[in-house]
N, C-alpha and C positions, 0 to 999 in steps of 0.2 A: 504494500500500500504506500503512492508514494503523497507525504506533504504537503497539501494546499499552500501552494506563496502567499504569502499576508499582499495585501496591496497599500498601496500609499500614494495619493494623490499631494504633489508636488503645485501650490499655485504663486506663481514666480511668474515676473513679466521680465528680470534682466535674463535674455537667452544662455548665456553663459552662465552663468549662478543654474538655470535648472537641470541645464545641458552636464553639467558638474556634479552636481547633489543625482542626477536621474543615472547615471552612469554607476558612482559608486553604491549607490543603493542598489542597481539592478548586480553588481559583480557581489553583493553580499546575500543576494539571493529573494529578493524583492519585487514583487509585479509594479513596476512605477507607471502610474496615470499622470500627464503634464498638462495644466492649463497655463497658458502666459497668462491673466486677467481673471479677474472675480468672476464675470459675468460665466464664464468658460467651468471657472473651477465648482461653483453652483450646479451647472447643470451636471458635471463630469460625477461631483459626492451625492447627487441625486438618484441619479439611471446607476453606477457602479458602487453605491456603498462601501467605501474603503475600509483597512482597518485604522488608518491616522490619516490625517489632513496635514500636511505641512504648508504654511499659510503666511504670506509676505502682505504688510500693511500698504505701504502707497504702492497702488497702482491706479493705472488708467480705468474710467469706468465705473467701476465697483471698488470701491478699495476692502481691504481685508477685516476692517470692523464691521463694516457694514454683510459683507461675505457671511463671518461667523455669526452674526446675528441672527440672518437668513437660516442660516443652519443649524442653529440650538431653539428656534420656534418653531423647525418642522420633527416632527414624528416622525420619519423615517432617518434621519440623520441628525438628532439632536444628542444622540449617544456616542458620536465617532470621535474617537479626542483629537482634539487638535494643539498643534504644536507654533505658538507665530514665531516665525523667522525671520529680524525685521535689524532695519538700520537705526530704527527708532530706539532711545536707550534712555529718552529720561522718563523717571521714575511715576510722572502721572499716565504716561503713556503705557508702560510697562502693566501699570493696577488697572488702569480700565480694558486691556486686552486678558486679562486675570479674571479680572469680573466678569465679562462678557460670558465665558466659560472656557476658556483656553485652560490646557491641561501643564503646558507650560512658555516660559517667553524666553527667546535664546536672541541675542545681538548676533548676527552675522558676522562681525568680526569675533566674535569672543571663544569660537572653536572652529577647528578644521576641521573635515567631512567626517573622517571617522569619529570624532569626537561626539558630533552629531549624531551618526548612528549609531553610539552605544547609546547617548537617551534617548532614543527612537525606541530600541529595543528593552528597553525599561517601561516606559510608555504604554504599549501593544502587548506584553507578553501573558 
C-alpha cells in the first residue's frame, strides 16, 4: 500500500519564491498546488482541499488577509491550516494574521526552505 502525498497549496505571486518553495517541497515528497494570486489560491483550496495553505500577504487582487478570511468562513476549508509567509514583520501585522486563524506567521527572510519544511511538517503531521 503505497502513501497518499499530503498536498500543499503554495499562494505566492513572486514566481521565483514559488518556483523555489514548489521545487523543494515536491523533492521532499509533497503534491504542491501553485496559485501566483488570492483570487487563484481561493478557488485552487476550494475544488482541491489541501493539507496546508502556505499563504503570502500582499498580492495583487486579493491579498492574503482577505484570502484566509474567505477560507476560515467556509465549511469546506475553514479547517486546512495555514501557514502566512510574508515580508510583512511588524508585530500588529504578524497578531492580526494570528487572529484571522493562521496556524502560524514565518518572515520570508527569517528561514531557508528547508527550515521551512520542517514547520511545514510539524504543522500537517
Amino acid at each position: 500500500m503505497t502513501k497518499k502525498a499530503r498536498k500543499i497549496l503554495i499562494v505566492e505571486d513572486e514566481k521565483f519564491l514559488l518556483e523555489m518553495y514548489q521545487s523543494c517541497f515536491e523533492k521532499a515528497g509533497y503534491l504542491v498546488l501553485a496559485a501566483s494570486n488570492g483570487k487563484k489560491g481561493i478557488i485552487l483550496a476550494q475544488q482541491e482541499k489541501p493539507d496546508l495553505i502556505i499563504l503570502d500577504i500582499l498580492m495583487p487582487e486579493v491579498d492574503g488577509y482577505e484570502v484566509m478570511s474567505k477560507l476560515k468562513r467556509d465549511e469546506q476549508t475553514k479547517e486546512i491550516p495555514i501557514l502566512i509567509l510574508s515580508n510583512l514583520s511588524q508585530t500588529d501585522e504578524i497578531n492580526r494574521g494570528l487572529k484571522l486563524g493562521a496556524n502560524d506567521y514565518i518572515v520570508k527572510t527569517d528561514l531557508t526552505p528547508t527550515e521551512l519544511l520542517a514547520r511545514i511538517e510539524k504543522i500537517i503531521k
